[in-house]
C-alpha positions in Angstrom: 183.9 41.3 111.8 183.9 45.1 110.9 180.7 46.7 111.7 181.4 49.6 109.7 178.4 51.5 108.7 179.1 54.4 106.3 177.3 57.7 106.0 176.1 57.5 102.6 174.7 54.0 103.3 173.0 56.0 106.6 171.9 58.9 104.7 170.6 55.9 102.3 169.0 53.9 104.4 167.2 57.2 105.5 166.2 58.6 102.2 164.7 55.1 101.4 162.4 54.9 104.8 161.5 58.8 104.2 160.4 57.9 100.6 158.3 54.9 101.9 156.6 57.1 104.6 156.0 59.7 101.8 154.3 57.3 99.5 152.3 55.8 102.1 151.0 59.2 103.3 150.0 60.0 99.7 148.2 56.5 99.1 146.1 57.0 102.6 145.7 60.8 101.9 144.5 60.1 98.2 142.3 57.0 99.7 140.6 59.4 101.9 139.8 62.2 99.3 138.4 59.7 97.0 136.3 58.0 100.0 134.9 61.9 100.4 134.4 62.1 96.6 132.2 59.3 96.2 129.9 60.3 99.7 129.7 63.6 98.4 128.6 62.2 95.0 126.1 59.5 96.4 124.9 62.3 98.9 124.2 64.7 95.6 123.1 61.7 94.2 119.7 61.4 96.6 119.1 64.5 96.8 118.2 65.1 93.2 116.6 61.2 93.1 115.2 61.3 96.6 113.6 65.4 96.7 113.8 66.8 93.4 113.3 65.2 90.8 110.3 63.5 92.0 108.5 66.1 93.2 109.0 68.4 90.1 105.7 68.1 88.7 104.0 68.3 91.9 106.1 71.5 92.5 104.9 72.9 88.8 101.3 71.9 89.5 101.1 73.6 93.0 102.0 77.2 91.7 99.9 76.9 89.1 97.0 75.8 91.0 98.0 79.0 93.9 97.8 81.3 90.5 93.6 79.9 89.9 93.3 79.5 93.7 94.1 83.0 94.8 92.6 84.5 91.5 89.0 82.7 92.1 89.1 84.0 95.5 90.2 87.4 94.5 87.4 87.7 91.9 85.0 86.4 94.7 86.1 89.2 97.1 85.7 91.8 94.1 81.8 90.6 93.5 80.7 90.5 97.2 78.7 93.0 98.3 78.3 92.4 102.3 78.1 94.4 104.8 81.7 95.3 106.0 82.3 93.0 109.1 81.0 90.0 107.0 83.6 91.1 103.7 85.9 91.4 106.3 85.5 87.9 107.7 85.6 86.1 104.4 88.8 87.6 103.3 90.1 86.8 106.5 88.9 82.9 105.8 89.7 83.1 102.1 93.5 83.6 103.4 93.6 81.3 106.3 92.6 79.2 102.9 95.7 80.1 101.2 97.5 79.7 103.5 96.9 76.4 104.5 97.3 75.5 100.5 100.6 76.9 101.1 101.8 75.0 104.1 100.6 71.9 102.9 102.8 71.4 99.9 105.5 73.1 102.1 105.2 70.8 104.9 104.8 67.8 102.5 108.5 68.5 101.0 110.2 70.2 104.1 111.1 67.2 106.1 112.4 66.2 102.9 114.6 69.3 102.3 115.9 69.1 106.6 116.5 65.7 106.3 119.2 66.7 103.9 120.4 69.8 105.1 119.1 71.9 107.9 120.4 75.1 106.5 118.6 74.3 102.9 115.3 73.6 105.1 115.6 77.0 106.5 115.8 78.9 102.8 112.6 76.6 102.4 110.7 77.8 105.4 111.7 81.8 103.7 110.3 81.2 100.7 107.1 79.5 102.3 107.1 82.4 104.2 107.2 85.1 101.7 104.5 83.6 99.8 102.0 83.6 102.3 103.3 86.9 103.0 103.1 88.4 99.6 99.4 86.3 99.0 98.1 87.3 102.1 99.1 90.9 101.0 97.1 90.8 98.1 93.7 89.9 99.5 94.1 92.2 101.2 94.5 94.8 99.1 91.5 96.2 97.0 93.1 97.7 93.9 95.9 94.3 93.1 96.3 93.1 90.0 96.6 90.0 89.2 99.2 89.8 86.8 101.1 91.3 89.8 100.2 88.2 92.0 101.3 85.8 89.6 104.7 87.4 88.9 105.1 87.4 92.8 104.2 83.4 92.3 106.4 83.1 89.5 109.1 84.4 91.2 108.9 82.7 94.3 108.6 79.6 92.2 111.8 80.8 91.3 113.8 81.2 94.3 112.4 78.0 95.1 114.3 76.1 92.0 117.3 78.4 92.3 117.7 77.3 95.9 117.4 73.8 95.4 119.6 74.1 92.2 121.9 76.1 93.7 122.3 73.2 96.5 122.9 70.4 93.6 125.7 72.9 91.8 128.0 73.3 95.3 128.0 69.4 95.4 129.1 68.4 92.0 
């Protein structure tokens, strides 16, 4: 018995087990980034189901009731005629009001937004931020108009859809 083993049969033998190991590798690597795929997908998935598309209309009917809200207390500051500490402690009430509007619909869909992604929850809290900045801002001053306020709204309304848009488009 000759146990002769040749070197192309070697260099064979080799080839053979390499191409296995190559195609196994690609199988488990494609495996993997189709398993990553479909979480990405289901993850996308329930964030626009879970957050945004039910609470659309709620989203449009909040900024349009901020525009009457802050405009009816705006034309209630113009008409009063009090003596200047009591003027000064209804506008000072008439924003803690806005305010308060503000955070509720913001604190409603926050948890929401964080339970998805932290990062998204903090663009969230900004924009909550700058609109009570920006309403608070305009109660204060006497000369505002309110075609300004409600472009400020509009805008922020904006940002608002742009940010939560913005985080469906990087996951498709």
């Amino acid at each position: 018995m000759d146990c002769e083993i040749r070197l192309a049969d070697v260099i064979s033998w080799v080839l053979t087990v390499a191409g296995f190991g190559v195609a196994i590798w690609q199988f488990s690597s494609q495996m993997n980034a189709d398993r990553e795929n479909r979480n990405k997908e289901n993850k996308t998935t329930w964030f626009l189901n879970v957050i945004v598309l039910p609470h659309l209309d709620r989203l449009h009917e909040f900024y349009q009731g901020l525009i009457t809200s802050i405009s009816t207390k705006k034309e209630t500051l113009k008409g009063n005629t009090m003596f200047h500490d009591k003027f000064i402690e209804q506008r000072a009430k008439m924003q803690n009001e806005i305010k308060r509007e503000i955070s509720e619909f913001f604190d409603f869909l926050s948890p929401l937004v964080c339970s998805y992604s932290k990062d998204l929850g903090k663009d969230l809290l900004e924009v909550k931020n700058n609109l009570q900045d920006d309403l608070t801002k305009f109660l204060e001053q006497e000369d505002s108009q309110l075609n300004t306020v409600s472009i400020k709204i509009s805008e922020n309304k904006q940002k608002l859809l742009q940010i939560l848009n913005k985080e469906l488009s990087l996951n498709c």
